[in-house]
DRENFIGU-353202 format. One record per atom (N, C-alpha, C): residue in three letters; atom name; x negated, y, z. Coordinates in Angstrom, 2 decimals. Atoms other than C-alpha are relative to their C-alpha. Layout:
<atoms>
ATOM | ALA | CA | X | Y | Z
...
</atoms>
This chain:
<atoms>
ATOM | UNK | N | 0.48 | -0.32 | -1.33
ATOM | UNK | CA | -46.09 | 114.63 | -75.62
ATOM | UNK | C | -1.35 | -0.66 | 0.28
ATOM | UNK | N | 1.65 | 0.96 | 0.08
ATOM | UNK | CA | -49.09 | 111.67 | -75.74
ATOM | UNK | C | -0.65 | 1.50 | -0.69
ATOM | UNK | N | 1.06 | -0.64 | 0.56
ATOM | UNK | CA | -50.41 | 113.85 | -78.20
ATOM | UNK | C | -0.80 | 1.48 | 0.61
ATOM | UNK | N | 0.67 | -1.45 | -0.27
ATOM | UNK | CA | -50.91 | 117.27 | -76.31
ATOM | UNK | C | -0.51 | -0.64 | 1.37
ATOM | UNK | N | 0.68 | -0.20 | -1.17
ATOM | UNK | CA | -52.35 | 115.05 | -73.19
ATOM | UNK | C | -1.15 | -0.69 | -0.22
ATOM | UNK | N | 1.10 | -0.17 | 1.07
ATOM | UNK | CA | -54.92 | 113.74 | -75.51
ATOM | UNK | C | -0.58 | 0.92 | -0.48
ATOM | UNK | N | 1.08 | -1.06 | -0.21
ATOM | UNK | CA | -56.00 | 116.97 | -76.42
ATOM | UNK | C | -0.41 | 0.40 | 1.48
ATOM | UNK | N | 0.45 | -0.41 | -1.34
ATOM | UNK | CA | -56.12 | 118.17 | -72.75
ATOM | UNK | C | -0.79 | -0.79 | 0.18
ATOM | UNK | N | 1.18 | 0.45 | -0.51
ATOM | UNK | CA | -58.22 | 115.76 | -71.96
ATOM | UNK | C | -1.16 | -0.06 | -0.81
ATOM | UNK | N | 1.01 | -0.20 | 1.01
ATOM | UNK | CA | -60.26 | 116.12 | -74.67
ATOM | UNK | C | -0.95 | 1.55 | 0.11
ATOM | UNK | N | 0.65 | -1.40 | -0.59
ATOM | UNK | CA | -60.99 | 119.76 | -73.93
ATOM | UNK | C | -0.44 | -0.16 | 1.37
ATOM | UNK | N | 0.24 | 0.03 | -1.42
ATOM | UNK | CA | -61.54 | 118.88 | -70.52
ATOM | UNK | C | -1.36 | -0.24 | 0.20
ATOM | UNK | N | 1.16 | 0.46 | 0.40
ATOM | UNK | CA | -64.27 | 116.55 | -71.45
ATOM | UNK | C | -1.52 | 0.59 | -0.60
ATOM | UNK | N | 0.97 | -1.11 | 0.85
ATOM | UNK | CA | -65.70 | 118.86 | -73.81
ATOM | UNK | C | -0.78 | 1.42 | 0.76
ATOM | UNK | N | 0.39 | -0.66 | -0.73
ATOM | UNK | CA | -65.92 | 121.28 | -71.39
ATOM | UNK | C | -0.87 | -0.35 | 1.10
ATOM | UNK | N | 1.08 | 0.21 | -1.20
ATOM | UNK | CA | -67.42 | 119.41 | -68.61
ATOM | UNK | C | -1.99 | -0.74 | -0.92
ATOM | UNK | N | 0.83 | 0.44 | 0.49
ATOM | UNK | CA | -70.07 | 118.25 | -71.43
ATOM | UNK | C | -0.79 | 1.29 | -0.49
ATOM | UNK | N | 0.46 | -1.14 | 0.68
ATOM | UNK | CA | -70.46 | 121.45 | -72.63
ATOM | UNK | C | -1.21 | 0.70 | 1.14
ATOM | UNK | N | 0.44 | -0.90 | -1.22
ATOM | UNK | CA | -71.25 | 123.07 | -69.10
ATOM | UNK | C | -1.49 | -1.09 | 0.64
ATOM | UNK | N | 0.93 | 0.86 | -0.29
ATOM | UNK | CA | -73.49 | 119.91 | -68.30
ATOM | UNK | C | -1.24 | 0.46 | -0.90
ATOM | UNK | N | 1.11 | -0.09 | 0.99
ATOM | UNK | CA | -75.80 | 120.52 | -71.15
ATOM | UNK | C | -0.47 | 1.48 | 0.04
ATOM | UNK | N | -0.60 | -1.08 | -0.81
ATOM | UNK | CA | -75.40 | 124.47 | -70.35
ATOM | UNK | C | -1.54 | 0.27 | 1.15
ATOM | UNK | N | 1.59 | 0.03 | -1.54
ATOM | UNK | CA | -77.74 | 123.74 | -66.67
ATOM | UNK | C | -0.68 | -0.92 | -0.34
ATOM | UNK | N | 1.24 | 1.21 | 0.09
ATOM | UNK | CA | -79.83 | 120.72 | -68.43
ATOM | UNK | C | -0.84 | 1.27 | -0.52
ATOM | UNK | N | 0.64 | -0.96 | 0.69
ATOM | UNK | CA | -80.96 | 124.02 | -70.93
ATOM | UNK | C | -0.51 | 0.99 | 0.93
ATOM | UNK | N | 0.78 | -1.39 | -0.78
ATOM | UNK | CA | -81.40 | 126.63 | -68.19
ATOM | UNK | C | -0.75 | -0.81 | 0.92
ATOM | UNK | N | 0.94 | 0.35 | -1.06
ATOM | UNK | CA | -82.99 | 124.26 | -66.15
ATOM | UNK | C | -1.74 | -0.28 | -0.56
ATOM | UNK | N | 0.97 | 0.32 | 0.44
ATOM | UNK | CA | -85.50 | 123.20 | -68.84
ATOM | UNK | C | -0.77 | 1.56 | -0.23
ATOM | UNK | N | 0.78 | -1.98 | -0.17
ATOM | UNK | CA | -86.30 | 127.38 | -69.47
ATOM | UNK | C | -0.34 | -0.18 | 1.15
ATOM | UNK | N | 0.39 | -0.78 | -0.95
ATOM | UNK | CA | -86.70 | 128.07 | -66.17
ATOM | UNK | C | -1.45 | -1.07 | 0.12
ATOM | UNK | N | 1.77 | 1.11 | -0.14
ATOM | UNK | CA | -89.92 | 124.97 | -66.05
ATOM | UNK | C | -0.62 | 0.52 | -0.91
ATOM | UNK | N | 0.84 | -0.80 | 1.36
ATOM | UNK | CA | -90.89 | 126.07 | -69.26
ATOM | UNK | C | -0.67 | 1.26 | -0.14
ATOM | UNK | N | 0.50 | -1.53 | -0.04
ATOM | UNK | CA | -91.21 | 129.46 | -68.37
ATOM | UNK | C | -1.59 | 0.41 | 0.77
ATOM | UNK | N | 0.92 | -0.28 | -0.83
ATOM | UNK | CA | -93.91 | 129.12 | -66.27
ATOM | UNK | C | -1.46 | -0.49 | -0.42
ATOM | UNK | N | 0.96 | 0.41 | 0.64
ATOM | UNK | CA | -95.97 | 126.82 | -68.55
ATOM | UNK | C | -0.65 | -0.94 | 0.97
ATOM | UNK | N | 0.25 | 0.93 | -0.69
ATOM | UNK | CA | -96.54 | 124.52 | -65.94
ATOM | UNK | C | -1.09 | 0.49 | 1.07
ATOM | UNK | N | 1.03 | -0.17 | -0.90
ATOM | UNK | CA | -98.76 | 126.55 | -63.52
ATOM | UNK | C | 0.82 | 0.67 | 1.46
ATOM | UNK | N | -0.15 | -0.87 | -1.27
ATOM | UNK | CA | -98.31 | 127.40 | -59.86
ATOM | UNK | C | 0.13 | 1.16 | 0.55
ATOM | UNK | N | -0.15 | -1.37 | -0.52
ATOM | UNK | CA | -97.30 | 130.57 | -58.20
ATOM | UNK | C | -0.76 | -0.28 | 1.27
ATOM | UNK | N | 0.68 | -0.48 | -1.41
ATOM | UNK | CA | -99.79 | 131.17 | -55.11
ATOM | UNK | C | 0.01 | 1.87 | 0.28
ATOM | UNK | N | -0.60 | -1.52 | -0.53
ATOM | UNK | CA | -98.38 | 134.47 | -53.51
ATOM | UNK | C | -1.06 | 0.07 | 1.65
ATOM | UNK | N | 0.80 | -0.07 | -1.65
ATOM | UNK | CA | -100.44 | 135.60 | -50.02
ATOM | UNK | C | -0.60 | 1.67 | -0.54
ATOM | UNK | N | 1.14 | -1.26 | -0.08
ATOM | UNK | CA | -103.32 | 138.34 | -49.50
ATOM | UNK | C | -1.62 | -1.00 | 0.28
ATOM | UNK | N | 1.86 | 0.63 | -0.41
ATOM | UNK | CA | -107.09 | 137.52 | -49.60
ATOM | UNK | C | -1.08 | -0.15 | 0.98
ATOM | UNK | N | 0.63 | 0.35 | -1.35
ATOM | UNK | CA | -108.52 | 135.94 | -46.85
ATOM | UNK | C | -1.83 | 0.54 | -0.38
ATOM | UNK | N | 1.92 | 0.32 | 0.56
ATOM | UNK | CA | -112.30 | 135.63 | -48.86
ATOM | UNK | C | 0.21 | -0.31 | -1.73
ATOM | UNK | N | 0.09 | 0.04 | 1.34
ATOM | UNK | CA | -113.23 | 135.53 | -52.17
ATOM | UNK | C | -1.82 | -0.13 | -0.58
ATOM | UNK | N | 1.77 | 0.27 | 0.50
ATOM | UNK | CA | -117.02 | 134.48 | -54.26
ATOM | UNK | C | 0.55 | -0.15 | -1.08
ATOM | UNK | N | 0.06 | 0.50 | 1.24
ATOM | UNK | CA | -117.77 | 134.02 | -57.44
ATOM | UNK | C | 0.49 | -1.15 | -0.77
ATOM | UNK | N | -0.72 | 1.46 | 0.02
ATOM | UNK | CA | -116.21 | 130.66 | -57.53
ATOM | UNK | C | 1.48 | -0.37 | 0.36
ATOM | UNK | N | -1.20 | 0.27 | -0.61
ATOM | UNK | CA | -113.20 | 130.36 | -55.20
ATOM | UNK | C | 0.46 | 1.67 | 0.76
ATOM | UNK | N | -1.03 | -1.00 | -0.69
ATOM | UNK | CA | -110.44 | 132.77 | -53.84
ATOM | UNK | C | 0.75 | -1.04 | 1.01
ATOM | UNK | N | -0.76 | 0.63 | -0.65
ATOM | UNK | CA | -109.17 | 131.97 | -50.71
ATOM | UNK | C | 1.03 | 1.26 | 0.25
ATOM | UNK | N | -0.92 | -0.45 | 0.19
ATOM | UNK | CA | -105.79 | 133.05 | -50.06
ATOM | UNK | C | 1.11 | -0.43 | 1.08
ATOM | UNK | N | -1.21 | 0.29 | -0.93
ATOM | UNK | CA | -103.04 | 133.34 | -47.04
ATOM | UNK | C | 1.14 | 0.48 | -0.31
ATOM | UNK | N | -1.72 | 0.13 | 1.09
ATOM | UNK | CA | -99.58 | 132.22 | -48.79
ATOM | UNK | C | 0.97 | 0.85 | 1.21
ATOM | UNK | N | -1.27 | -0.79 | -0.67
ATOM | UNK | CA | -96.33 | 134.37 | -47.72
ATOM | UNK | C | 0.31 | -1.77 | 0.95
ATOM | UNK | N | -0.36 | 1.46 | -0.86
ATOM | UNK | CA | -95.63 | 131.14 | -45.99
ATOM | UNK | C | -1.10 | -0.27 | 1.12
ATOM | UNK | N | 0.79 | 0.54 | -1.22
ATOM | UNK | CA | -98.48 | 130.76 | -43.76
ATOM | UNK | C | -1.21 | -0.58 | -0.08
ATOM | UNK | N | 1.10 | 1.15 | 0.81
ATOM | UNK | CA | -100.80 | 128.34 | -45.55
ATOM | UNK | C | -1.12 | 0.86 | -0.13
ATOM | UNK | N | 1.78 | -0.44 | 0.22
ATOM | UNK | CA | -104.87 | 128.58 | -46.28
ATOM | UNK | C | 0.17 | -0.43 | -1.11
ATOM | UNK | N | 0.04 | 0.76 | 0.97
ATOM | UNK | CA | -104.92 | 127.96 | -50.07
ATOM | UNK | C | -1.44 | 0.42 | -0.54
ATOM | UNK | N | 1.26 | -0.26 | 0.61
ATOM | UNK | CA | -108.43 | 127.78 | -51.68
ATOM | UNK | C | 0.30 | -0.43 | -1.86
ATOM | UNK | N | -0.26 | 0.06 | 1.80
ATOM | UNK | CA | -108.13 | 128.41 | -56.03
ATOM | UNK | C | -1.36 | 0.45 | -0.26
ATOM | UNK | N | 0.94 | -0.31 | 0.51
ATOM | UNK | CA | -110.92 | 127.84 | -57.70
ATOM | UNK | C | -0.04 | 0.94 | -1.17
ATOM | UNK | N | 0.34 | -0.67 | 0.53
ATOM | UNK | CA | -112.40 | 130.28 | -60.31
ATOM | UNK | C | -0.76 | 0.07 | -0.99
ATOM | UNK | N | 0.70 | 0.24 | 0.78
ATOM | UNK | CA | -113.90 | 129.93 | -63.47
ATOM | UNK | C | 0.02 | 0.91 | -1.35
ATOM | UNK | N | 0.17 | -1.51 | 0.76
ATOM | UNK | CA | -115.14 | 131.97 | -66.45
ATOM | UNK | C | 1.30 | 0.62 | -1.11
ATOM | UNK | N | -1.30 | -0.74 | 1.40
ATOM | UNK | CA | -111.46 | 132.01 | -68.58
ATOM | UNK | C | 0.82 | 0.48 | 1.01
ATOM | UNK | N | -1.19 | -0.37 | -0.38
ATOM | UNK | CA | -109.88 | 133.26 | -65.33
ATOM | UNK | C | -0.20 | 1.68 | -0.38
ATOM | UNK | N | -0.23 | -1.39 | 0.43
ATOM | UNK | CA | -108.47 | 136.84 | -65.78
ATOM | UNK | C | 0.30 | 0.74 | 1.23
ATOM | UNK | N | -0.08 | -0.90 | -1.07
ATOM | UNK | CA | -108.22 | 139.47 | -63.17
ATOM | UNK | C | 0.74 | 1.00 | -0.68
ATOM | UNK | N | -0.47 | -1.27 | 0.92
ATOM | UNK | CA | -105.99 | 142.11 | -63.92
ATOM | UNK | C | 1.20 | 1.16 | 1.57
ATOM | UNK | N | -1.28 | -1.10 | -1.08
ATOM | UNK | CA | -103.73 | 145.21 | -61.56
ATOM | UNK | C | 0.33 | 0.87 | -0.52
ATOM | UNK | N | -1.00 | -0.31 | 0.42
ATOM | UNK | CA | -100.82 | 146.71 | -62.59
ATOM | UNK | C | -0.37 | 0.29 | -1.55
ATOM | UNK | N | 0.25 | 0.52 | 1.74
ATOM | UNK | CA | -101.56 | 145.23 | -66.15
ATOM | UNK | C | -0.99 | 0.23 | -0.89
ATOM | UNK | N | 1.27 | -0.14 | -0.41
ATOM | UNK | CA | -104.76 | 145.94 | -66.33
ATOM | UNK | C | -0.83 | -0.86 | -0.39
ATOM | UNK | N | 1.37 | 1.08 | -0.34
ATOM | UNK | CA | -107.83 | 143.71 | -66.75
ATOM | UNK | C | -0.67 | 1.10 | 0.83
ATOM | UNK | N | 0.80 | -0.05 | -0.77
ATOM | UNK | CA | -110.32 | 144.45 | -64.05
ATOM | UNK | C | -0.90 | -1.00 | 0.50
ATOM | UNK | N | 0.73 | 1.35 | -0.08
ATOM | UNK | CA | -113.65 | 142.73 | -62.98
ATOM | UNK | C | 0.65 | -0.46 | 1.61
ATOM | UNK | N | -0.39 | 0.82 | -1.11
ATOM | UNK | CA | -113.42 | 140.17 | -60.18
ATOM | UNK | C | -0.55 | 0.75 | 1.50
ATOM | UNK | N | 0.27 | -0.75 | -0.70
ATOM | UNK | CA | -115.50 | 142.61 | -58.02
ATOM | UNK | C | 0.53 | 0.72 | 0.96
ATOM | UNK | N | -0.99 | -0.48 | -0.11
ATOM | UNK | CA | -112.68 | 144.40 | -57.62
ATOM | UNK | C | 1.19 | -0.33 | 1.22
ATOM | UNK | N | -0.81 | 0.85 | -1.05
ATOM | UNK | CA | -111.01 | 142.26 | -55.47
ATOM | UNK | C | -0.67 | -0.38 | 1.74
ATOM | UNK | N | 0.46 | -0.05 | -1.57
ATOM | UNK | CA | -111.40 | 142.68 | -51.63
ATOM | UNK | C | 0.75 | -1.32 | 0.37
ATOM | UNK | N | -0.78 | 0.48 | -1.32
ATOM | UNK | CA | -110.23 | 140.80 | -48.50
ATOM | UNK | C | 0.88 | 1.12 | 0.13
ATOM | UNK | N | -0.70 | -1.13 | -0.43
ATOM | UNK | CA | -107.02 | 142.19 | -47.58
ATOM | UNK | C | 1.07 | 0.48 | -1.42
ATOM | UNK | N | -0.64 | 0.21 | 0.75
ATOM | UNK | CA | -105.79 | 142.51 | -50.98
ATOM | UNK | C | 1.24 | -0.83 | -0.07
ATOM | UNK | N | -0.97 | 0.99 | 0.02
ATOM | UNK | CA | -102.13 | 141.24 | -52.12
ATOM | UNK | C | -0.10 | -0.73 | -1.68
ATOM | UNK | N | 0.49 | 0.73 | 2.22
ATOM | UNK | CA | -102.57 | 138.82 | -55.66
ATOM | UNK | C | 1.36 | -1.07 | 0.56
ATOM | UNK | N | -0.49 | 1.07 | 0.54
ATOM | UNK | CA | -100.41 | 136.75 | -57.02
ATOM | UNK | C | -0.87 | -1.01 | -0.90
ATOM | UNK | N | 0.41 | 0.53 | 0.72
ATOM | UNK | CA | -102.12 | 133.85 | -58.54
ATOM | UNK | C | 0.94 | -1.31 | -1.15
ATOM | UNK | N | 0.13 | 0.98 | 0.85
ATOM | UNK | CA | -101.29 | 132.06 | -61.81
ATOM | UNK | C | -0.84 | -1.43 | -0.20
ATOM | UNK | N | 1.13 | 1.26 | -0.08
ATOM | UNK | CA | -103.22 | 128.21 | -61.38
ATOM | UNK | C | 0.74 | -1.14 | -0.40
ATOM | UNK | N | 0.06 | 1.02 | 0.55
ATOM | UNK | CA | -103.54 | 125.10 | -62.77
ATOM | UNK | C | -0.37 | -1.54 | 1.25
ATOM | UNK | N | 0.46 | 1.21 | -0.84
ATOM | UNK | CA | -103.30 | 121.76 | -60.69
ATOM | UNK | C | -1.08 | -0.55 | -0.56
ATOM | UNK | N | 1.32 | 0.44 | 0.62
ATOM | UNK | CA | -106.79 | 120.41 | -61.05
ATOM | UNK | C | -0.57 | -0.86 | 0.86
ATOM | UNK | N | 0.93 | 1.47 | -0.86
ATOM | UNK | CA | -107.53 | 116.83 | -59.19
ATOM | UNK | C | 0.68 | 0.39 | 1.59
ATOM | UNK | N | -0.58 | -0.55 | -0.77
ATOM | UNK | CA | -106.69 | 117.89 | -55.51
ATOM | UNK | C | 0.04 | 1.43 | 0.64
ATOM | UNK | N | 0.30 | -1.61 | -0.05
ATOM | UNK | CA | -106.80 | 121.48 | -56.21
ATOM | UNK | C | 0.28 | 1.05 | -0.55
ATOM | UNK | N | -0.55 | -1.20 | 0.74
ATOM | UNK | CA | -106.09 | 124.67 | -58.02
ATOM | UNK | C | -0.87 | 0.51 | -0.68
ATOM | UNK | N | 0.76 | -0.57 | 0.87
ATOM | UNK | CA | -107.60 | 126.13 | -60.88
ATOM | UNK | C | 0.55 | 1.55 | -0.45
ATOM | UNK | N | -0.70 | -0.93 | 0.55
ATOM | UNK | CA | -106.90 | 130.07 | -61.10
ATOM | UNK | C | 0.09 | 0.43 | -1.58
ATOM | UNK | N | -0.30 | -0.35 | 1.14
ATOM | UNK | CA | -105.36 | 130.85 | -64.66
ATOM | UNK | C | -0.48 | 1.75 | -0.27
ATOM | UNK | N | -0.14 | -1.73 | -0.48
ATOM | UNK | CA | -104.88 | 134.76 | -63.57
ATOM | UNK | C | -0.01 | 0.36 | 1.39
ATOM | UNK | N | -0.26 | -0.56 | -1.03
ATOM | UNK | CA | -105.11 | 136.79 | -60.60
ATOM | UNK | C | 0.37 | 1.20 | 0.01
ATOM | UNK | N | -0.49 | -1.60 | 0.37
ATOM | UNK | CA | -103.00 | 139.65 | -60.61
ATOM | UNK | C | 0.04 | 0.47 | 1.78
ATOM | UNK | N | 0.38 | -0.77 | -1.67
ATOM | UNK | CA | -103.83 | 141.94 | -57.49
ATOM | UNK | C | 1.57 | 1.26 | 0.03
ATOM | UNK | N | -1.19 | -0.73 | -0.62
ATOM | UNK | CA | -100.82 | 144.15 | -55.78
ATOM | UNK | C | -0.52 | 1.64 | -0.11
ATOM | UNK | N | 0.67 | -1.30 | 0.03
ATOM | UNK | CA | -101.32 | 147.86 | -56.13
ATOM | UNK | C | -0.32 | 0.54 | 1.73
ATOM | UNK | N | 0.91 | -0.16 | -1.68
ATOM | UNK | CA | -102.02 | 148.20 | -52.05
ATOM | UNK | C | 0.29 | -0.97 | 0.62
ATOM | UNK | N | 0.55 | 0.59 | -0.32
ATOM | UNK | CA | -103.27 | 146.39 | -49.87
ATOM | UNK | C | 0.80 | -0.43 | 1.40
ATOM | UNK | N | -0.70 | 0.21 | -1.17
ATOM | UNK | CA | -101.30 | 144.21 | -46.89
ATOM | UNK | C | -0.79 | 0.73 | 1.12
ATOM | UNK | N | 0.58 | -0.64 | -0.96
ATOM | UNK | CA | -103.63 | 145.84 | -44.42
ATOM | UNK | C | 0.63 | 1.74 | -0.11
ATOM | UNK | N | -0.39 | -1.48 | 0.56
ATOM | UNK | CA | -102.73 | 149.47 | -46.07
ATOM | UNK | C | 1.71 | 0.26 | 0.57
ATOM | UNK | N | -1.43 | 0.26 | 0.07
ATOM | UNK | CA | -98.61 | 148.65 | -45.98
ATOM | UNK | C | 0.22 | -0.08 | 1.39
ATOM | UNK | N | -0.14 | -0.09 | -1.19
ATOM | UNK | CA | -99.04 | 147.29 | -42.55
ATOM | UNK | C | 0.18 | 1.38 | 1.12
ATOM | UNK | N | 0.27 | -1.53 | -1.36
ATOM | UNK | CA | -100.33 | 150.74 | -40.69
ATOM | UNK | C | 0.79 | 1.01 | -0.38
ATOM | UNK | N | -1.01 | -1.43 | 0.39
ATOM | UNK | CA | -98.15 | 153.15 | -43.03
ATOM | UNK | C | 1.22 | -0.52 | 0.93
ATOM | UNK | N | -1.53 | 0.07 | -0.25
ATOM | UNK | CA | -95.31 | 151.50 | -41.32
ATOM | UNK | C | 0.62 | 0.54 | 1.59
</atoms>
């Protein structure tokens, strides 16, 4: 009888070690996945040759800077930076950079929060 409550607890163990290690692994994918850069979600307040500013689904003013390895691209796409109005919806890919953001990518929304707004 010892012996089958020695296994039970042994499976028990095993199991709660198993399942532990389990969410340490999906937790380390899901960081990993992203490669360590920021999601900035909004529409484009302003935009230059340099910086994109950007009003987050949340509310926020975020300013991401811009430099010559970032990529512009809509609905998978490359496109130049030109391209990109005020009013536009982007998701940006960025890099923390000192107290600031460095855009990786800017992927633009196929219409435009201003556009979405009035169809509705």
């Amino acid at each position: 009888m010892e012996g089958i409550r020695l296994n039970t607890q042994y499976m028990s163990t095993t199991k709660r070690f198993l399942s532990l290690a389990l969410c340490a692994a999906l937790v380390t994918t899901i960081a990993m996945a992203h490669g360590g850069l920021e999601h900035i979600m909004g529409t484009v307040a302003k935009i230059s040759d340099t910086t994109i500013t950007v009003k987050t689904t949340a509310g926020k003013t975020v300013e991401v800077g811009l430099n010559a390895k970032t990529v512009f691209s809509k609905a998978e796409k490359p496109i130049p930076r030109a391209e990109i109005k005020p009013g536009d919806r982007v998701v940006i890919h960025a890099e923390k950079s000192g107290t600031g953001f460095t855009a990786h990518t800017v992927e633009i929304g196929t219409a435009s929060a201003t556009t979405k707004t009035a169809s509705k």
